[in-house]
N, C-alpha and C positions, 0 to 999 in steps of 0.2 A: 550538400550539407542538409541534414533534418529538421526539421521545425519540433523545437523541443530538447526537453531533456529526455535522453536514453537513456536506458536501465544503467549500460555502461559508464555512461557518464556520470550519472548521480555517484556511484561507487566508484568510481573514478576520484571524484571531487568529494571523497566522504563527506556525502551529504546525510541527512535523515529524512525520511516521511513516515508521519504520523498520521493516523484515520483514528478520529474522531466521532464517536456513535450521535446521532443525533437527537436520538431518544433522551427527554432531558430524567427519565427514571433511571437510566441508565450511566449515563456520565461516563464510559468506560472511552480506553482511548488504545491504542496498539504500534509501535513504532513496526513498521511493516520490514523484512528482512528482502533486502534489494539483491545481496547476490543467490538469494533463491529465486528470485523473481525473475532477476536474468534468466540464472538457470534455466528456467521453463519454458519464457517468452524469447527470448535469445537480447544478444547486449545492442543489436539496433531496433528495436521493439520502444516504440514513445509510450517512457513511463506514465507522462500525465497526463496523456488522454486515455490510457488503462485504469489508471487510478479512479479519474473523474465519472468514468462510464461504470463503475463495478457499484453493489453495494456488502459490505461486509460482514459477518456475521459476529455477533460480540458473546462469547461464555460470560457468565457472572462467575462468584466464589463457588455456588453446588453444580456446575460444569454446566449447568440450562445454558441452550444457544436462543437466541433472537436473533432474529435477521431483520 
């Protein structure tokens, strides 16, 4: 058994996760799409140690990215 939740799992158990930009000029937040995530990473791929180690890049309204 795996330590964690897998991709599979969480989409399994219709979960959500959200990433939250830390920039507090930004405020922006993104619910992340899990069975893309799968897709990529494959469904035994441990979602939250992916999530936790990434950082994500936020578009504002004129499409500017910040990372």
């Amino acid at each position: 058994m795996t330590k964690g939740w897998t991709f599979q799992s969480l989409v399994d158990s219709k979960m959500t996760v959200t990433a939250f930009c830390s920039d507090p000029a930004w405020h922006h937040k993104q619910v992340l799409d899990l069975v893309k995530l799968r897709d990529r990473f494959g469904p035994d791929a441990i979602a939250m140690e992916w999530i936790s180690g990434r950082s994500f890049a936020a578009r504002n309204a004129t499409g500017t990215t910040s990372a």
